[in-house]
Backbone as a ProteinNet text record, in pm:
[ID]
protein_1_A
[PRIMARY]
XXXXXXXXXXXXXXXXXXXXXXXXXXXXXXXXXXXXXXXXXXXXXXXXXXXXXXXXXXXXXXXXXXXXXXXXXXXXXXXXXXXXXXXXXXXXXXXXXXXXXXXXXXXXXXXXXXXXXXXXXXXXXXXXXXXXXXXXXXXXXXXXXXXXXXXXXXXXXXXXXXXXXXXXXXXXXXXXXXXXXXXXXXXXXXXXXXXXXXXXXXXXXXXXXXXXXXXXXXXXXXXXXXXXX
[TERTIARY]
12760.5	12819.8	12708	12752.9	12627.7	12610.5	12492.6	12490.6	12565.4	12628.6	12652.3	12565.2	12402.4	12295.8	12248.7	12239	12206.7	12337.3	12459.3	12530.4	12540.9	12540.5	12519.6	12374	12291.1	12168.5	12230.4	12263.7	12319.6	12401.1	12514.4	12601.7	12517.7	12466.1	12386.1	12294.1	12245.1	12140.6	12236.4	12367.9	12429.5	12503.5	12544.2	12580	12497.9	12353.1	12221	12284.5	12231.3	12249.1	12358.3	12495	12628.7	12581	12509	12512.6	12374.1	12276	12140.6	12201.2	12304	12400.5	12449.1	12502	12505.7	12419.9	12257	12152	12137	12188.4	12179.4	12255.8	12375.8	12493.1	12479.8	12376.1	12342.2	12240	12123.9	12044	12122.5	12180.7	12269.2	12304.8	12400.9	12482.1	12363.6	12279.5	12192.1	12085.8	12067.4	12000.9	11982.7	12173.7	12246.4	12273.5	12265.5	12289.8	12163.1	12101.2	11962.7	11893	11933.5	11885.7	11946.5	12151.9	12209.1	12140.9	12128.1	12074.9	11926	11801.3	11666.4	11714.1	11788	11738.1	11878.6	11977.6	12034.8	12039	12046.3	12028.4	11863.7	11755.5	11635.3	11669.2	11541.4	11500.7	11467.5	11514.5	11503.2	11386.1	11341.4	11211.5	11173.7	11259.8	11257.6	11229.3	11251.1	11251.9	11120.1	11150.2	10978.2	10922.3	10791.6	10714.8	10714.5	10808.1	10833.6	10960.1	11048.1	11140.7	11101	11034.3	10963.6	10890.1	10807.3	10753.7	10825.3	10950.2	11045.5	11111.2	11179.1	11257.1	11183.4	11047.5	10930.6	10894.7	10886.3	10839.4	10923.6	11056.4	11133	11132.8	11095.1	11069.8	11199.9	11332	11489.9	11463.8	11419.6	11477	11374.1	11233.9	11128.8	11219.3	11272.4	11313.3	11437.7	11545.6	11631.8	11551.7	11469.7	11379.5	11304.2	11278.1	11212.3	11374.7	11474.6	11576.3	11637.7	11659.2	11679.3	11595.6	11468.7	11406.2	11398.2	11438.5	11488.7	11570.7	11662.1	11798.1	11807	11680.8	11668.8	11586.9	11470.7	11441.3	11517.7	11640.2	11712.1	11768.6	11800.4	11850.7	11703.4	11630.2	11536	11506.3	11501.1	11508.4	11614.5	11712.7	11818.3	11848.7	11716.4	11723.2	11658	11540.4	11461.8	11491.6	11604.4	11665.5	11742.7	11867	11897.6	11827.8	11696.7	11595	11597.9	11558.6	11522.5	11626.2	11740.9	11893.8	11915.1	11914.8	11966.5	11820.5	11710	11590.7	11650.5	11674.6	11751	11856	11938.5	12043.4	12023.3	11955.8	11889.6	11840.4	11729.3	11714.4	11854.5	11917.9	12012.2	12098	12119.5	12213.2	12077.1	11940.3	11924.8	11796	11790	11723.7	11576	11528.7	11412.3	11330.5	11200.6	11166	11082	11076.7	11071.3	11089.9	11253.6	11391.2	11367.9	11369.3	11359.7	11230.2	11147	11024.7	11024.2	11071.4	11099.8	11195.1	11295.7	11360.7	11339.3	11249.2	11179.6	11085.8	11000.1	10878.8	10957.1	11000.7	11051.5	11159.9	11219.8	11290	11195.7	11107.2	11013.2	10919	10870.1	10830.5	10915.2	11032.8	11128.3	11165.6	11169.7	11150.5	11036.7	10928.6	10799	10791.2	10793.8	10775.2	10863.3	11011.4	11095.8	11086.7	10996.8	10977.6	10814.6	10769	10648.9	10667.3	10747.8	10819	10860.4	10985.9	11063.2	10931.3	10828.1	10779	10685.1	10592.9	10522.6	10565.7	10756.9	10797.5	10794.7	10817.8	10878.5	10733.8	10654.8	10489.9	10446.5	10433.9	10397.9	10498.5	10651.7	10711.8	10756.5	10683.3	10656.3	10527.9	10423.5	10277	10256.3	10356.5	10338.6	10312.9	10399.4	10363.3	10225.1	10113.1	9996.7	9902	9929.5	9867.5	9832.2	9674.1	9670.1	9757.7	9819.8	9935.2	10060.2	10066	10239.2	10203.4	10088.4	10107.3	10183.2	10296.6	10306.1	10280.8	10236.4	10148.9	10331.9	10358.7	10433.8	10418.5	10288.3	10264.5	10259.5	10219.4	10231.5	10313.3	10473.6	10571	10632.5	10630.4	10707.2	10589.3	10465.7	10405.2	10472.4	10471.9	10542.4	10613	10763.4	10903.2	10903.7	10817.8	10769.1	10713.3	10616.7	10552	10601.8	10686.3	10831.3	10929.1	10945.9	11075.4	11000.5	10892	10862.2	10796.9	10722.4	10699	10796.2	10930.1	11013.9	11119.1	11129.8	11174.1	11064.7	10955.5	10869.6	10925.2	10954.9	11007.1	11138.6	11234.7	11291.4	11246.6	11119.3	11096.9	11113.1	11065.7	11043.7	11228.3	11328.3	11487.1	11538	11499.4	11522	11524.1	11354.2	11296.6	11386.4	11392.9	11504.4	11644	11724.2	11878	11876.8	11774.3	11772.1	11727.3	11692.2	11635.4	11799.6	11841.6	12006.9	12071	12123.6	12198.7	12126.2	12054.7	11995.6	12042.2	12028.6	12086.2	12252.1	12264.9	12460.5	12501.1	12445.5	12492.6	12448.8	12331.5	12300.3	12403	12440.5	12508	12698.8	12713.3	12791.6	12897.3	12889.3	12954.8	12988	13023.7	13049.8	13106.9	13215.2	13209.7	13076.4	13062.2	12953.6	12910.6	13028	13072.4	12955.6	12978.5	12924.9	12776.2	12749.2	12580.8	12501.6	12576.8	12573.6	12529.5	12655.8	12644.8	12518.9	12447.1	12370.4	12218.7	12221.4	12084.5	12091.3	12205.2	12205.1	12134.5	12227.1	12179.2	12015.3	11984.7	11826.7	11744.6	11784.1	11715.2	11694.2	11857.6	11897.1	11790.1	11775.1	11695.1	11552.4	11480.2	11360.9	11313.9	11447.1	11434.4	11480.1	11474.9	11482	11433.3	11301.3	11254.7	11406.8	11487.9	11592.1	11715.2	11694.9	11809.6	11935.2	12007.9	12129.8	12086.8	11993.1	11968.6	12007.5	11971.8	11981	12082.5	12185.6	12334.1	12350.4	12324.7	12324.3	12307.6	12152	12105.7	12166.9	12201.1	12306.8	12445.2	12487.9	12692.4	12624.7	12497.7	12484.3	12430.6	12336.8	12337.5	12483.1	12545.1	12651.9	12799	12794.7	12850.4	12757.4	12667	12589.2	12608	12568.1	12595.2	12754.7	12879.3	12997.3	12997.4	12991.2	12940.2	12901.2	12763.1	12661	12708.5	12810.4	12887.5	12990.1	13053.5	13206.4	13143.7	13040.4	12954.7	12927.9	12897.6	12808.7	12898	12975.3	13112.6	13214.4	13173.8	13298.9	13207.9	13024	12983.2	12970.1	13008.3	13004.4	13068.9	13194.2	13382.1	13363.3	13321.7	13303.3	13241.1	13145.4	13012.4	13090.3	13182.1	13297.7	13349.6	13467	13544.7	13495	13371	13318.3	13249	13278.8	13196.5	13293
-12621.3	-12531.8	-12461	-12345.2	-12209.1	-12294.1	-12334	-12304.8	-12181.8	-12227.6	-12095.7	-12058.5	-12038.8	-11971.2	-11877	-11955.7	-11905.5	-11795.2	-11807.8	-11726	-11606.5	-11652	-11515.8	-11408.6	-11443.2	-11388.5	-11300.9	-11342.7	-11303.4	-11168.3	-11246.8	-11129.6	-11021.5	-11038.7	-10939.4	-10856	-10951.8	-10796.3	-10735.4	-10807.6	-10704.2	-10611.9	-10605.4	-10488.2	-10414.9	-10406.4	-10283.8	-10273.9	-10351.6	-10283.7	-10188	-10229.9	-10134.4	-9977.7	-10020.4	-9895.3	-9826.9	-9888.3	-9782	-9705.5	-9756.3	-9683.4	-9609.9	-9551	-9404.1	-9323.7	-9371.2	-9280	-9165.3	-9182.7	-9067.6	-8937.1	-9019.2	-8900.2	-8845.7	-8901.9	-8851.7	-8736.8	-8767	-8662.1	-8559.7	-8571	-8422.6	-8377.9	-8400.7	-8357.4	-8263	-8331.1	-8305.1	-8164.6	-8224.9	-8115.2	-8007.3	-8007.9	-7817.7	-7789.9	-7854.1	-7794.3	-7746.1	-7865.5	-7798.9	-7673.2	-7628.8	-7553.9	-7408.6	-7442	-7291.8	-7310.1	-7345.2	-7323	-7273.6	-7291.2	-7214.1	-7118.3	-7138.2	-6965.1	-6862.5	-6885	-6784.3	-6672.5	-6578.5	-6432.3	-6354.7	-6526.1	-6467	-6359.1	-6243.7	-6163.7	-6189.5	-6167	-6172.1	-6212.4	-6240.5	-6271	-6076.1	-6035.1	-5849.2	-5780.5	-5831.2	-5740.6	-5693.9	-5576.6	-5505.1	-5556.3	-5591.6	-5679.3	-5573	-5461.1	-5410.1	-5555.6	-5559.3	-5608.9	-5774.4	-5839.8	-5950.6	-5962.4	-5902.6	-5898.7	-5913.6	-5820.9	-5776.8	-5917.7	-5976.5	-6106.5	-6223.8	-6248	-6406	-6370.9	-6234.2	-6224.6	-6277.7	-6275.3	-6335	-6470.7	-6546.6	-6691.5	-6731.1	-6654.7	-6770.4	-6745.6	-6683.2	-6694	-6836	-6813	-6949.6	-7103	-7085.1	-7230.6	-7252.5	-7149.9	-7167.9	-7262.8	-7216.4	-7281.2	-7403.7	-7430.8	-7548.7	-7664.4	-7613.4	-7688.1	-7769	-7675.1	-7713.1	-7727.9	-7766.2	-7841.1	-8025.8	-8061.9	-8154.8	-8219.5	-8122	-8191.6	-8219.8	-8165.3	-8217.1	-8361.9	-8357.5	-8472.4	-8629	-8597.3	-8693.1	-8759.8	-8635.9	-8672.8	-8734	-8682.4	-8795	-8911.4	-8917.5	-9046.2	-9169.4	-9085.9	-9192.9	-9209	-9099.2	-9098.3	-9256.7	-9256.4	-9351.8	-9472.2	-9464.4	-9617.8	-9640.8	-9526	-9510.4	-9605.9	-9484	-9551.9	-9681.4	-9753.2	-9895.4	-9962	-9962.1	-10050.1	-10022.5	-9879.5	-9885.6	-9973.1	-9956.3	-10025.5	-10148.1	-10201.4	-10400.8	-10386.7	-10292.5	-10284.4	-10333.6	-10203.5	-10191.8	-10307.5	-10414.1	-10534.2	-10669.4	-10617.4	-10773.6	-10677.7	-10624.9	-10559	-10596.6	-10529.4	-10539.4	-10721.4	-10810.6	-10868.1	-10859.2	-10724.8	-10785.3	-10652.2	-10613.9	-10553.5	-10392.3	-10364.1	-10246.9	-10134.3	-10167.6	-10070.9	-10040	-10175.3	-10144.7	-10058.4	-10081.3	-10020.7	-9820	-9860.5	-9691.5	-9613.1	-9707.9	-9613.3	-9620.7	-9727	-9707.7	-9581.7	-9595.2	-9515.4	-9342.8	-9331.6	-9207.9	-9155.9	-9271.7	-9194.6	-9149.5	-9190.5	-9202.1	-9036.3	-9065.4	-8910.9	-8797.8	-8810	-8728.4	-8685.2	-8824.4	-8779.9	-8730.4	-8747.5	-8725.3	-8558.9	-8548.6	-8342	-8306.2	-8331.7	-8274.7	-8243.6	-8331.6	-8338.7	-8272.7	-8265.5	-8207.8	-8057.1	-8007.9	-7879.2	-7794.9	-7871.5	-7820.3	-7811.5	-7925.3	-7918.1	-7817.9	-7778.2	-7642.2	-7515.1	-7520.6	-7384	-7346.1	-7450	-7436.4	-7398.8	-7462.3	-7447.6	-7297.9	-7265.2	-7113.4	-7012.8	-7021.7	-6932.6	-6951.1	-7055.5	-7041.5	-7039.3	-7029.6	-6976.1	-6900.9	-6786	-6674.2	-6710.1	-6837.5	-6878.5	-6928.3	-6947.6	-6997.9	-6887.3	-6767.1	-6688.1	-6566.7	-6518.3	-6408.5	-6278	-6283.5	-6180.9	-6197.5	-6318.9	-6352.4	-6282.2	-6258.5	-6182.9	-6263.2	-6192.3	-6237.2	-6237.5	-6246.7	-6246.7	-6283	-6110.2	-6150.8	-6215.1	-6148.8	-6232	-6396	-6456.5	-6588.1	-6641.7	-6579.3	-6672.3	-6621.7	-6516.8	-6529	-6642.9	-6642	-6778.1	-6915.1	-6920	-7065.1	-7039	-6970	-6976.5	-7073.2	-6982.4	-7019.9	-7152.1	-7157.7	-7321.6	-7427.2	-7411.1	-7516.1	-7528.2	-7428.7	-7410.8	-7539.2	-7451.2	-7546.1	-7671.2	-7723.7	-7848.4	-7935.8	-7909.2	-7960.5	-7978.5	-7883.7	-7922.1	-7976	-7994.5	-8073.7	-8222.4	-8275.2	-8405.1	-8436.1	-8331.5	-8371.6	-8483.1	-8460.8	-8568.3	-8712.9	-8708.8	-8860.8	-8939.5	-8846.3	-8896.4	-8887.4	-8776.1	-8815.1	-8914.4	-8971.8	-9095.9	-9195.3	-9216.7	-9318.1	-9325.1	-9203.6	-9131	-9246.7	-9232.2	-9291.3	-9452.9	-9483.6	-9621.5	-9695.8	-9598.9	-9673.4	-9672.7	-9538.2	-9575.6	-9704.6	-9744.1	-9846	-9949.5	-9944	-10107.9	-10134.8	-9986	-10004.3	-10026.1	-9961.8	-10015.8	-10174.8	-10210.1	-10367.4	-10460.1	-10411.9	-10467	-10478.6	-10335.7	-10318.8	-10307.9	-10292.8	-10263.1	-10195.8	-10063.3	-9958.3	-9901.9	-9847.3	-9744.7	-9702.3	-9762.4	-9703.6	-9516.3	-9485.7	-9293	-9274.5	-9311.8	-9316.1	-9336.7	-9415.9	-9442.5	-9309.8	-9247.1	-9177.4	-9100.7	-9019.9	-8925.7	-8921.9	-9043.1	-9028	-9015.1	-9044.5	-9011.4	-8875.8	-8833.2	-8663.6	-8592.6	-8648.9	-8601.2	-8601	-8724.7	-8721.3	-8605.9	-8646.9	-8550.4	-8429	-8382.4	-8253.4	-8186.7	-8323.8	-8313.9	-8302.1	-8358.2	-8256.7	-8146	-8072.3	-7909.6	-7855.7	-7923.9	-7844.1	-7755.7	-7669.9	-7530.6	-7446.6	-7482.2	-7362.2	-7346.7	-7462.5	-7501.3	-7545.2	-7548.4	-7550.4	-7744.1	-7814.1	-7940.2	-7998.9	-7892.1	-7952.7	-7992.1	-7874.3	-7956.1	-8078.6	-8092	-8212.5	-8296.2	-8332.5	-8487.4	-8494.2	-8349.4	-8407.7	-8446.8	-8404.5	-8487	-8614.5	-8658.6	-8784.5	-8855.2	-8801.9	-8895.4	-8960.5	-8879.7	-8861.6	-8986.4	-8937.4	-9032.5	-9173.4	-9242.8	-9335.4	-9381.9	-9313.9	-9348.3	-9435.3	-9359	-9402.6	-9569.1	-9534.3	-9682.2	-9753.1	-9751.6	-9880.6	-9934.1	-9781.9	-9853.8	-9947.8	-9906.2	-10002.1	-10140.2	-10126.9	-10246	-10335.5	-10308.8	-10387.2	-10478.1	-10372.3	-10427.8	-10509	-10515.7	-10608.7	-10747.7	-10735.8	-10906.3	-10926.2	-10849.3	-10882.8	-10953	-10912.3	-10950	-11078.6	-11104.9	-11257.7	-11297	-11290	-11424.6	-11467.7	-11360.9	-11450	-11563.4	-11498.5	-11600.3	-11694.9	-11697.3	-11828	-11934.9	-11924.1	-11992.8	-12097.5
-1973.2	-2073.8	-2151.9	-2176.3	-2212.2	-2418.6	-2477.2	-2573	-2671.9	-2812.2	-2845.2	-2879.2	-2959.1	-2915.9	-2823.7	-2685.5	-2607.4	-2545.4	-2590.9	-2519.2	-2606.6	-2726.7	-2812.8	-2796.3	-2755.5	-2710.3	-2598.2	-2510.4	-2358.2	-2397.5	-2510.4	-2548.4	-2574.6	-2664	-2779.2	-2628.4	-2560	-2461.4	-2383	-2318.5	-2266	-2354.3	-2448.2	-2547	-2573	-2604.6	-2564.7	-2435	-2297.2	-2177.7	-2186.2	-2212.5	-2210	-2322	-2412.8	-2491.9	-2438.4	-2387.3	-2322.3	-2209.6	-2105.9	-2014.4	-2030	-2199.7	-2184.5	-2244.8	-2257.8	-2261	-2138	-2030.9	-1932.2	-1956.2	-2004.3	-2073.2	-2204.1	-2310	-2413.9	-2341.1	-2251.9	-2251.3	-2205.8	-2095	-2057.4	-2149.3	-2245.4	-2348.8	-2396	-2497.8	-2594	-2484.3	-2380.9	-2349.7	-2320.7	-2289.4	-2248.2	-2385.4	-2544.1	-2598.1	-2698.9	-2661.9	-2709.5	-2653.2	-2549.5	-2421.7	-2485.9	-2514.5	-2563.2	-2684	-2794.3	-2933.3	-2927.9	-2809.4	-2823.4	-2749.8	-2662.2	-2597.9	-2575.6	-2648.6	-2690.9	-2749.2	-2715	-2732.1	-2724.8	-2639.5	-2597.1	-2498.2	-2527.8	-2448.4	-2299.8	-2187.5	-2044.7	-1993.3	-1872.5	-1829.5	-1783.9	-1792.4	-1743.8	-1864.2	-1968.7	-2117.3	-2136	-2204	-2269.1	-2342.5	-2345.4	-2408	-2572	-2593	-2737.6	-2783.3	-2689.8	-2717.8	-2757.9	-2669.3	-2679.2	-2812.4	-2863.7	-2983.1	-3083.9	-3107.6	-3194	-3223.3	-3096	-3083.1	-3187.1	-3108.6	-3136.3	-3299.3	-3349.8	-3449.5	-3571.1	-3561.7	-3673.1	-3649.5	-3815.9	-3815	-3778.8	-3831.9	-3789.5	-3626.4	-3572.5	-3385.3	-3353.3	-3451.6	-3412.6	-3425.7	-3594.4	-3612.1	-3514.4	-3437.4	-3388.9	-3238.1	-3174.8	-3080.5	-3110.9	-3240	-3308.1	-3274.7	-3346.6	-3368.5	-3228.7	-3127.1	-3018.4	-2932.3	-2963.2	-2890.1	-2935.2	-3101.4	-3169.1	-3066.4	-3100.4	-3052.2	-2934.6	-2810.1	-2674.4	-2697.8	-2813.1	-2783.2	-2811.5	-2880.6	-2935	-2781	-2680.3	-2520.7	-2437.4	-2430	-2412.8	-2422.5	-2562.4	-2604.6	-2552.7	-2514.9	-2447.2	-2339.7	-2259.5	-2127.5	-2084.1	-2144.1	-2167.9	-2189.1	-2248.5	-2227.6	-2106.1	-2055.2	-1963.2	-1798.7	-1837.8	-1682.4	-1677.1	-1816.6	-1833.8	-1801	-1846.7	-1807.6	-1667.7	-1586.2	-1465.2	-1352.7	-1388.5	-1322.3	-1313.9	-1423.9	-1454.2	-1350.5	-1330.7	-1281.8	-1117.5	-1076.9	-957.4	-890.6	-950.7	-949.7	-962.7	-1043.7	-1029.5	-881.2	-840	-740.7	-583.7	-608	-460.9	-467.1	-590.9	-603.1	-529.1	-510.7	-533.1	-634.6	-663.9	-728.2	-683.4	-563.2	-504.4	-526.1	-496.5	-591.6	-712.3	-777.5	-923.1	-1000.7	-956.5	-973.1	-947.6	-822	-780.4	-843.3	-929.8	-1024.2	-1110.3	-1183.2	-1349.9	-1322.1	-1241.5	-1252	-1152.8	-1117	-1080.9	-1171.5	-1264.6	-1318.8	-1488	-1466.6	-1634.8	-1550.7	-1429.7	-1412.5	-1391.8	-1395.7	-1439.3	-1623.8	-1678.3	-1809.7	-1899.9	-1848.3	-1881	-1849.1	-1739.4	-1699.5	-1785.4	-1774.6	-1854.4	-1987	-2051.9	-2181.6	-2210	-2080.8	-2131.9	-2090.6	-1986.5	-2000.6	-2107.4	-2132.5	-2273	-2385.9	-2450.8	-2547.2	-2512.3	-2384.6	-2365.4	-2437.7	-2341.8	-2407.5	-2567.3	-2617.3	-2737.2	-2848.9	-2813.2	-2888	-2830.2	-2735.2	-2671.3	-2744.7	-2754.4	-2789.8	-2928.7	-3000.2	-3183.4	-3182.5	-3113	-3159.3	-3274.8	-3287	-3382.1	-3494.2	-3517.4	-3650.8	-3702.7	-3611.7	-3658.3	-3610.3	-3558.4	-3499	-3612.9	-3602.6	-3685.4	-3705.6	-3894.9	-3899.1	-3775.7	-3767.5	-3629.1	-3498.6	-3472.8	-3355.9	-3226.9	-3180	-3013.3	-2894.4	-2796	-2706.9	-2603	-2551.9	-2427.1	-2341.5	-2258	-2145	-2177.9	-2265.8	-2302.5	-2249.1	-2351.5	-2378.7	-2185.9	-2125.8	-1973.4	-1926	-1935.2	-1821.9	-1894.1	-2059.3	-2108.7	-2004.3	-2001.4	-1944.8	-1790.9	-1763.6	-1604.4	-1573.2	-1632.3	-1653.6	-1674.2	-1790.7	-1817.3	-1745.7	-1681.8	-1574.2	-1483	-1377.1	-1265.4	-1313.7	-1412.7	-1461.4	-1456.8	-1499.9	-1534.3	-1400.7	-1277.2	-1181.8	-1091.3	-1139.8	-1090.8	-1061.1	-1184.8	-1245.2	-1108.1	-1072.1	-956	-833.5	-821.9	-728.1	-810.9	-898.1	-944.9	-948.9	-1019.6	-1009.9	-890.4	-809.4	-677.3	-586	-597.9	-583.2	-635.2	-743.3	-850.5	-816.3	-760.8	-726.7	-524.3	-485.7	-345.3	-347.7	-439.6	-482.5	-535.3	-613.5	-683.1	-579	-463.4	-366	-266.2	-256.7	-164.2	-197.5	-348	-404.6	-413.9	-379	-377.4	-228	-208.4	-40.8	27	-16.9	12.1	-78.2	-208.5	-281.3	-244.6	-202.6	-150.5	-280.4	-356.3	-495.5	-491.8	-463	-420.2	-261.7	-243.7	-98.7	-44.4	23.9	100.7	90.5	152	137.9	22.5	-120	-293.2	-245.6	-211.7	-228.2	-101.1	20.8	76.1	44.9	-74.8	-136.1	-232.4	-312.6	-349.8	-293.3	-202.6	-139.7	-107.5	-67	-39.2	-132.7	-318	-392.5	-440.1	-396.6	-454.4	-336.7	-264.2	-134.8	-214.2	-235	-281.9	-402	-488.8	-609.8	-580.8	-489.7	-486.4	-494.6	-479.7	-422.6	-545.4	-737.7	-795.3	-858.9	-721.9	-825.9	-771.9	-708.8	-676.2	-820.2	-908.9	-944.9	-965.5	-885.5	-840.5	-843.1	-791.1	-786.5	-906.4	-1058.1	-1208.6	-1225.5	-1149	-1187	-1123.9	-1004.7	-910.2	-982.3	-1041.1	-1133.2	-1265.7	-1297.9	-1464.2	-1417.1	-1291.3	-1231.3	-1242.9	-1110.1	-1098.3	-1213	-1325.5	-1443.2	-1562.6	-1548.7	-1581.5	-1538.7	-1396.1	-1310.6	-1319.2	-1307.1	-1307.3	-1460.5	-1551.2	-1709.9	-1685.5	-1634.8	-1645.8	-1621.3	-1493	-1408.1	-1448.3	-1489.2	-1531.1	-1678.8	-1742.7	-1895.1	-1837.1	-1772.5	-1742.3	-1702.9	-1602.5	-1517.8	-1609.3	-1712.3	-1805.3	-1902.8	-1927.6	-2011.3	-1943.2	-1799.2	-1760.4	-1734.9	-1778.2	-1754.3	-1893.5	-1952.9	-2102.6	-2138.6	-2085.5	-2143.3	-2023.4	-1940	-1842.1	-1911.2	-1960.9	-2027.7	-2166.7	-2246.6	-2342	-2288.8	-2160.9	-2156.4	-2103.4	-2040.7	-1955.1	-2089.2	-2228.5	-2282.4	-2331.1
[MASK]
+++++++++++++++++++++++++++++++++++++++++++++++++++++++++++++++++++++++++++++++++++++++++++++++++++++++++++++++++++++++++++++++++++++++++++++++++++++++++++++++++++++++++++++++++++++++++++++++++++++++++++++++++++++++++++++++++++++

């Protein structure tokens, strides 16, 4: 029979685990909206560098880009827990540590570009503010754009890596339809290839979908380790 000590411990980490499980679904959230709040009603990657100037030079369009880059890092931050709970995951499902490894560390070089992406753009296209008399420097802020873009679908390989590491452990585990873990290796595959984009949507369904999962998962050894005491 489980100490009540020791079972309250048990409780207590699987309730983090259940609540770091929807760090995947916080970053999505936070990050399409951090994403519409900086660059809404920016000037085109086509716009005249008159127009470009005009835009970067007012401090409210800067802090609007300051703000939502905040509010992406708040999704980060819970991506980060995310990786960490589904890595544990990965491990109690394919017991050994391979797996698990390949989705901590592919999914942390996924959060790492991403975050060193987004924070590029956002410092390049508020420069003005520390720059002699605000000047803006177009060409700048289109190479930021660019730089952050592919930095950041850089990071695709690493969740990809992580997206084919989780289906491995579902299919040995067998916790899942087989068809499901299928589909996820497609997707990581898929996710290498996100300088095209179309992949981004791919890893925010599957973070999303996986967040669901690994919440319900968690909550149903939660609600067992009660009644077993």
């Amino acid at each position: 029979m489980v100490e009540p000590a020791a079972a309250e411990r048990v409780s207590g980490g699987r309730g983090v685990e259940r609540w770091a499980a929807l760090g995947g679904i916080l970053y999505v959230v936070l990050f399409i909206v951090g994403l519409i709040v900086a660059e809404s009603g920016e000037p085109g990657g086509d716009a005249s560098p008159a127009k470009v100037i005009a835009y970067y030079s007012k401090s409210s369009h800067r802090d609007k880009i300051g703000i939502g880059w905040l509010i992406s890092l708040i999704g980060f931050f819970g991506l980060v827990w995310f990786i960490a709970v589904l890595g544990h995951e990965v491990r109690r499902l394919s017991g050994e540590d391979l797996l698990a490894r390949v989705t901590v560390i592919g999914g942390t070089i996924y959060a790492a570009l991403g975050l060193v992406g987004s924070s590029l753009g956002m410092a390049i296209r508020t420069m003005s503010d520390d720059t002699y008399q605000h000047r803006v420097y177009p060409e700048l802020i289109h190479a930021a754009s660019d730089a952050g873009y592919v930095i950041h679908s850089g990071g695709g390989v690493g969740i990809g890596a992580a997206m084919i590491a989780v289906s491995i452990a579902v299919l040995r585990a067998r916790s899942l339809p087989a068809w499901v873990a299928w589909l996820g290796v497609v997707a990581g595959i898929a996710s290498i290839f996100s300088i095209f984009f179309f992949p981004w949507i791919v890893i925010a369904v599957w973070l999303v979908v996986a967040g669901v999962l690994l919440f319900v998962s968690t909550g149903r050894r939660a609600s067992a380790s009660v009644l077993s005491r």
